[in-house]
C-alpha positions as CSV (number, residue, x, y, z in Angstrom):
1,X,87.6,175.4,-4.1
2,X,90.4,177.8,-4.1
3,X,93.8,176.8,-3.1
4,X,95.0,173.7,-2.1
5,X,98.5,173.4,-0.6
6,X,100.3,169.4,-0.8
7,X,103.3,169.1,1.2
8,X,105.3,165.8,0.4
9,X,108.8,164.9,0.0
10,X,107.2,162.1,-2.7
11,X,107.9,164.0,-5.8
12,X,106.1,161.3,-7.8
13,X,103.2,161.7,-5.3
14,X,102.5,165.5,-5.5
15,X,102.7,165.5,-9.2
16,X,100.1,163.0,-9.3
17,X,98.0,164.5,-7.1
18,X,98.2,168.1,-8.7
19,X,98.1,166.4,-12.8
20,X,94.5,165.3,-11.0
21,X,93.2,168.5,-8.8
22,X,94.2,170.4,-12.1
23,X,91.8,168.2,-14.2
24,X,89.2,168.6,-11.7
25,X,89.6,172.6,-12.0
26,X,91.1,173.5,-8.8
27,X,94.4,175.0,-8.1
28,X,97.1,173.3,-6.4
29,X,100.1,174.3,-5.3
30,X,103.2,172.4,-3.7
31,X,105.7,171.9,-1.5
32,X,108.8,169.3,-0.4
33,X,109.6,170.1,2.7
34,X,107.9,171.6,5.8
35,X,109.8,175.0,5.6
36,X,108.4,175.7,2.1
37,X,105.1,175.0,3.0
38,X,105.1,176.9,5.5
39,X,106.1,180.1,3.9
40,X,103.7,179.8,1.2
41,X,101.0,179.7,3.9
42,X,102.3,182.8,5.2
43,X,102.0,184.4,1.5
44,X,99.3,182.4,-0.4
45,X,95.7,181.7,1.4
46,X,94.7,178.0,1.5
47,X,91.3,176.4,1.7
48,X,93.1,173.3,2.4
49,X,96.2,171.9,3.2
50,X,97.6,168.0,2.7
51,X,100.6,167.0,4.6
52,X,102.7,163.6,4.8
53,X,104.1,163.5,8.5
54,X,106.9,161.5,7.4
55,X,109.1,164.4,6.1
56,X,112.7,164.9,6.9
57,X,114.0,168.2,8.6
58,X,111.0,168.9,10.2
59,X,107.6,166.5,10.3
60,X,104.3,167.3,8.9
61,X,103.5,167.0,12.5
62,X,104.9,170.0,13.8
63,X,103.1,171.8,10.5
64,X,100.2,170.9,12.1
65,X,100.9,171.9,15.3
66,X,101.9,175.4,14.0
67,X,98.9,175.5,12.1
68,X,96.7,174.7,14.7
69,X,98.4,177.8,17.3
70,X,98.6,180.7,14.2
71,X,95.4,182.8,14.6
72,X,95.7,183.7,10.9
73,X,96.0,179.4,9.8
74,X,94.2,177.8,12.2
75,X,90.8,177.9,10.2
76,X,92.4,176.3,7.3
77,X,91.0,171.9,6.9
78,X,94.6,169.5,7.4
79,X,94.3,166.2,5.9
80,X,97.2,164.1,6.5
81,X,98.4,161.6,3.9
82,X,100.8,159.2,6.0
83,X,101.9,155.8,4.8
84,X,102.1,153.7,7.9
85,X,98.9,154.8,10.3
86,X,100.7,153.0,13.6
87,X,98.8,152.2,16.6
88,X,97.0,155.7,18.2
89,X,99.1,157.8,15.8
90,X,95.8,158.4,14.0
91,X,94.4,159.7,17.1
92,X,97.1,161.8,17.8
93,X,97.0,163.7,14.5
94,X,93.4,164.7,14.7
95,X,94.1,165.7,18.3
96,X,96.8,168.1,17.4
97,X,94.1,169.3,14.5
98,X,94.4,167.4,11.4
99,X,90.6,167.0,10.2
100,X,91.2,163.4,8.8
101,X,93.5,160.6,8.0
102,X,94.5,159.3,4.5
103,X,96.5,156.2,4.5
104,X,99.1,156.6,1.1
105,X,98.5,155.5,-1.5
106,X,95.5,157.5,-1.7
107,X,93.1,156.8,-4.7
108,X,91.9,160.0,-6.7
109,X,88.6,159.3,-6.1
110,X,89.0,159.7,-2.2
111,X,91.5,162.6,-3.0
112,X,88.6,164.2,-4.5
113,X,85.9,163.1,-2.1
114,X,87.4,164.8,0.7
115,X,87.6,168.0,-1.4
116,X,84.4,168.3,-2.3
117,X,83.7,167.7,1.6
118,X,86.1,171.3,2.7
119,X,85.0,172.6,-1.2
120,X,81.0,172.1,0.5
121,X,82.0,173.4,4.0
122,X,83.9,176.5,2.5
123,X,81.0,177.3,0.1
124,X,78.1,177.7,2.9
């Protein structure tokens, strides 16, 4: 895998998960709001982007959204990591473009199942 971008406004949360893709070899960057993700997509290329939806200013949602419209991002796997998965909201986020759905808190060893799934996809 190459890059992977978190975006979380759970401090706690990205540092785990980067301590972890770091010990598993793979580079990880992050970012605490929407905004800063954002611009390092526009200068860093990503094999994979995690985003909470529940982020103030502006929601991982609309990152999504953008993602999905952006010629140069929309390639690029989203895997949301959302603590409360209400009623269709799931749905909603893979039809904007999201590729799956992780309920928080995720367990390393799905963290690093479903990068070995876009690690396997990217690879071929």
């Amino acid at each position: 895998m190459g890059r992977i971008l978190f975006i979380d406004d759970d401090t706690d949360a990205l540092e785990t998960y980067v301590k972890a893709v770091s010990l598993a070899n793979h580079k990880a960057d992050v970012a605490s709001s929407v905004q800063d993700g954002w611009e390092m997509i526009q200068e860093t290329e990503y094999d994979l982007i995690f985003v909470d939806l529940n982020i103030p200013e502006v929601s991982g949602f609309e990152l999504i959204e953008k993602l999905t419209q952006d010629e140069d991002t929309k390639s690029i796997p989203v895997v949301v990591i959302s603590a409360l998965p209400e009623d269709g909201l799931i749905d909603e986020v893979l039809n904007a473009g999201a590729q799956l759905f992780l309920e928080k808190p995720v367990a390393l060893v799905e963290l690093f199942s479903v990068i070995e799934k876009y690690e396997t996809k990217s690879s071929k």
